[in-house]
Each structure stands twice: as structure tokens, then as C-alpha cells.
C-alpha positions in Angstrom: -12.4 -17.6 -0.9 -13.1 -15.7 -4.1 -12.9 -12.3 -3.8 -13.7 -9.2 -6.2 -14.2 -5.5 -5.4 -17.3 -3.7 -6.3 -19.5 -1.3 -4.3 -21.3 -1.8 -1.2 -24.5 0.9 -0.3 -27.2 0.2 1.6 -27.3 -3.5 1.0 -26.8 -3.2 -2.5 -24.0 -4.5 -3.9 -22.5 -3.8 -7.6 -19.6 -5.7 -8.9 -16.8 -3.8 -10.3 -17.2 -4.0 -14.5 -13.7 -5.3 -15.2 -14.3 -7.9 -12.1 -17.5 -8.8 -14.2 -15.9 -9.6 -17.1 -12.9 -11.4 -15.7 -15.7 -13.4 -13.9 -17.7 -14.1 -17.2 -14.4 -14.0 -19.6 -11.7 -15.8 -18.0 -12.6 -17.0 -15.1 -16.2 -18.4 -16.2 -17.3 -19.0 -13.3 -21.2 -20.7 -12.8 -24.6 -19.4 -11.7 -24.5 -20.3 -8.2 -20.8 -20.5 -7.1 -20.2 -18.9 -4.1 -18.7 -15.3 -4.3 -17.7 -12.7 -1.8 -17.4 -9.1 -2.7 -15.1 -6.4 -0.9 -15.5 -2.3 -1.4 -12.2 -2.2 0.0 -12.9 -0.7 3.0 -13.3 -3.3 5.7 -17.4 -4.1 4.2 -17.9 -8.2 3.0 -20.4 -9.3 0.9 -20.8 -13.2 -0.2 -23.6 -15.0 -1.6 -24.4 -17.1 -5.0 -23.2 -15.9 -8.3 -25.4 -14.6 -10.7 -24.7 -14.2 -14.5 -27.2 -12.7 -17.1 -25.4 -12.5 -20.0 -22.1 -11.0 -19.6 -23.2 -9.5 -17.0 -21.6 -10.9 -13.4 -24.0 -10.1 -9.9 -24.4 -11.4 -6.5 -27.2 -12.8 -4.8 -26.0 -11.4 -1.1 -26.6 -13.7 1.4 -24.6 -11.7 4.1 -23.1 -8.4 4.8 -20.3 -7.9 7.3 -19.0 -4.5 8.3 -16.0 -3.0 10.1 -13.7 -5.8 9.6 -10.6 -4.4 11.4 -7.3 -2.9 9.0 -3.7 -3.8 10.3 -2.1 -2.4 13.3 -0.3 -0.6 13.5 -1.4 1.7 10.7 1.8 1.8 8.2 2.8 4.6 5.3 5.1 4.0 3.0 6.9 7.2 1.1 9.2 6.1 -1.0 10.6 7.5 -3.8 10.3 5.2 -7.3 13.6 3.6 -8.9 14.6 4.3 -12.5 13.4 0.9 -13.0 9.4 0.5 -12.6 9.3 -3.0 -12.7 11.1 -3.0 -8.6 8.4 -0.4 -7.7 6.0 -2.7 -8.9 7.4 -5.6 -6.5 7.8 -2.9 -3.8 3.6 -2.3 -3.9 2.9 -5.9 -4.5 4.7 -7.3 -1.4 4.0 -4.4 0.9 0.3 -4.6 0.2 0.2 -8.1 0.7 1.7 -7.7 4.4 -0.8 -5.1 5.2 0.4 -1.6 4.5 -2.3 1.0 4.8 -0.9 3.9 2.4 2.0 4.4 0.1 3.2 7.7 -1.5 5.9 8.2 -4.3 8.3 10.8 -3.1 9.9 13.1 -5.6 13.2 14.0 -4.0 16.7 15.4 -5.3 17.6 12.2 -7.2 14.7 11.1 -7.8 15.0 9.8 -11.3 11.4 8.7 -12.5 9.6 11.9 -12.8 6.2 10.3 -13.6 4.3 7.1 -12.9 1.7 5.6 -14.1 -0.2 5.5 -11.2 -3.9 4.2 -12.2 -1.8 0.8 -13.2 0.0 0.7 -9.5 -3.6 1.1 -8.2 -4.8 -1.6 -9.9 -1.7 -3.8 -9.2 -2.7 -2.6 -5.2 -6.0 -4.1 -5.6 -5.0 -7.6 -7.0 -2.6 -7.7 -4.9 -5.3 -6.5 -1.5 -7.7 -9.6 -3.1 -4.6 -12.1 -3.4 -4.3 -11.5 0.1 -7.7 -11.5 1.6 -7.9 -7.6 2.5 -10.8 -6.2 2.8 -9.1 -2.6 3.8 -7.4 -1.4 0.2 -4.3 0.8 1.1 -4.3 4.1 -0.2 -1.8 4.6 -3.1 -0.6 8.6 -3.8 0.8 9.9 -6.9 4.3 11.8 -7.5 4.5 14.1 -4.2 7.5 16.8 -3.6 9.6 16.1 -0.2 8.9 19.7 1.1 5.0 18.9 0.4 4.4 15.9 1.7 6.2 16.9 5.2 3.7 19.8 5.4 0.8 16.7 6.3 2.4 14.6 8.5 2.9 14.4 12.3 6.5 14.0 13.0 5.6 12.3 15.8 5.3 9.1 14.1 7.3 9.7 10.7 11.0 8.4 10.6 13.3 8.2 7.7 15.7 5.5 6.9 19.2 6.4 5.3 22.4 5.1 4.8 24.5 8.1 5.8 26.7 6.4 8.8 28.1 9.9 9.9 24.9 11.0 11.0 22.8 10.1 13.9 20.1 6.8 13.4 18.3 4.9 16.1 17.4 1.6 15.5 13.9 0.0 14.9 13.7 -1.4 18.1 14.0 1.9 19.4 10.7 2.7 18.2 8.1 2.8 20.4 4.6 1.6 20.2 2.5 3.6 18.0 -0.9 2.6 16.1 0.3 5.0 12.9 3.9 4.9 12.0 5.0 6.9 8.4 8.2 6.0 6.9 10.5 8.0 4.5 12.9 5.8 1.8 14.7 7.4 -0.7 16.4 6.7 -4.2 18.8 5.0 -5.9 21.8 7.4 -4.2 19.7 7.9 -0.9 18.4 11.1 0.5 20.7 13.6 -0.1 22.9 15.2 3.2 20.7 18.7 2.6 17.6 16.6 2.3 18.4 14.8 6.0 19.4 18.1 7.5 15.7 19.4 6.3 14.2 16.3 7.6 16.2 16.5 10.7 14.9 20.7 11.6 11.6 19.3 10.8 11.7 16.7 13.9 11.8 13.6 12.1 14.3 11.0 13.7 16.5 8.7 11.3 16.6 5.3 11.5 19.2 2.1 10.5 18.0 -0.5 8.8 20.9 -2.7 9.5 24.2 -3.1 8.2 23.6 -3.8 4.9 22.8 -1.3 2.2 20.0 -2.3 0.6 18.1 -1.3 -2.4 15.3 1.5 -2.4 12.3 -1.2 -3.1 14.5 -4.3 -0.6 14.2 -1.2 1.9 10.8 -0.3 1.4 9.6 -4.4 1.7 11.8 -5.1 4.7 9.9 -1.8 6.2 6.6 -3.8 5.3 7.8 -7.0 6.6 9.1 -5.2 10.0 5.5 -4.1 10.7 4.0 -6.7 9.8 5.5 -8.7 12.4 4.6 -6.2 14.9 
């Protein structure tokens, strides 16, 4: 299948303008080819190619909506390593296996203090039309610890850390849910305050294992855990 994002209203469909031109540019594709076109939010279109210049549009043949999203719902806040390049893998992996939303948590040692977010969306996408989604996950900006807790339920929100001393359940003490958000710190974890406040805010710790892992390993095993569910 050949997918490309563009927008879907009313039977009208409009291919995005840098989709056109890697159509036309790089791709060059023919008049005719079959083509399917995604908004992004569970809508198909596919029909025949059609290029008037370098212009790229679709001769629709067939709209599908509602096609279902993952399940459970998954949310990824994590907060971004010194080195963007592991972020980058983080969002590409974790969007392949379905993850519906990711924020970047700014936290005591948080070291990055700015991303460049518009190029992690875009890398979200690819990585959505690698995969055959047709449900784009959200992807938040830079987002303080204290202000994203104040949107959450804490119902389904756990954090992992590697702090042994305290108290962690283990994943397969989770119970069934169809929205789960997860917290993963830094490079240095969470701090001990940082759990505390987590911890008089109702959200349970969990263990990821015995092995320490990485902030982007933890935030793909996460990914790979529901996934599996």
C-alpha cells in the first residue's frame, strides 16, 4: 500500500503539499497508480493517481471511516535525553507499535530544555505511514511535571523508576484498562522528591525489570509491552 496524509472533508480529499511533491519529485510516481490517502485520524481514501503538473491528486474511488486505533489507548511522557538523536528512535519505534500520544516531560534533570518539535511531528507521521496507521498519535511539546499531572487521571497513570528502596508493582500487576499513561524520566531518573510528589498525587510506581535501562530503551520497551497487550 502507498500511503500519504492529506485532508479528508466531505468526500474531498487534498493531498498534503510536501506529500505532493515527494510524489511528483522523488518518488515519480504515474497517472493512474493506485494511491490511498490517510488524514490521520482513522479516515482512508484510495483511488488512481492524478498529476497535473507538479501537482499530485486523487481520483477517490472509496472512502472508509472509523478504522479502529490501538487498544489499549497508550501515552507516553517521557522526558528527552541530552542526546536528540535516542528521542528520535524513542518516537519512531513507539509510533510504529501503536502509541496514541507522547509528551516530553521537563523534570528536575531534565537536560534538553527545548525541542524541536514540528521535526518530531513530522518524524511521527513517516513513521504512522511506514506502518500502515491511519490514527496519527498525538505528539506534545516541552510540558513541566507539576503541569502535566494537573490533566491526567491517576487512575490509569504509572511511573517507572529505578529507585529499589521504594515501593514498585510490576507490569503484570496492572489491570486491564483501555487508556493507560506512563511517566519515564531522564538520564539520572526521577528524582526521590519528584516520586514522593508523584506518589501524594496517587500515581503507583512500577519495575521495569531488573535491568536499568536507558530513558528512550525504557520508553520503547513501554511501547512494545502494550503492544503485545
Amino acid at each position: 500500500m502507498k500511503l500519504f496524509f492529506g485532508e479528508i472533508n466531505n468526500g474531498k480529499v487534498i493531498i498534503n503539499d510536501e506529500e505532493q511533491q515527494h510524489i511528483v519529485k522523488v518518488l515519480r510516481m504515474k497517472n493512474g497508480e493506485e494511491i490511498h490517502v490517510t488524514n490521520g485520524k482513522g479516515t482512508l481514501a484510495s483511488g488512481k493517481l492524478v498529476i497535473e503538473g507538479k501537482r499530485a491528486n486523487i481520483e477517490v474511488a472509496e472512502i472508509k471511516t472509523d478504522y479502529p486505533d490501538f487498544n489499549p489507548e497508550l501515552h507516553i511522557a517521557i522526558a528527552p535525553t541530552k542526546n536528540i538523536d535516542r528521542i528520535e528512535f524513542f518516537v519512531e519505534k513507539a509510533v510504529e507499535m501503536g502509541i496514541s500520544e507522547i509528551t516530553f516531560l521537563q523534570t528536575e534533570k531534565t537536560e534538553r530544555k527545548n525541542i524541536n518539535i514540528d521535526k518530531i511531528r513530522k518524524q511521527a507521521i513517516a513513521a504512522s505511514k511506514q506502518s500502515l496507521r491511519f490514527h496519527f498519535p498525538v505528539i506534545n511539546d516541552l510540558t513541566k511535571l507539576t503541569d502535566f499531572l494537573k490533566n491526567i487521571n491517576p487512575e490509569n497513570t504509572f511511573v517507572a523508576h529505578c529507585h529499589e528502596n521504594l515501593e514498585r508493582i510490576g507490569l503484570k500487576e496492572i489491570p486491564n484498562l483501555e487508556q493507560i499513561t506512563f511517566l519515564i524520566g531522564p538520564e539520572g531518573d526521577f528524582s526521590e522528591k519528584e516520586i514522593s510528589y508523584l506518589a501524594n498525587n496517587k500515581i503507583k510506581a512500577v519495575s521495569l525489570g531488573s535491568q536499568r535501562l536507558r530513558t528512550e530503551t525504557a520508553g520503547i520497551f513501554v511501547a512494545a509491552w502494550n503492544y503485545f497487550l
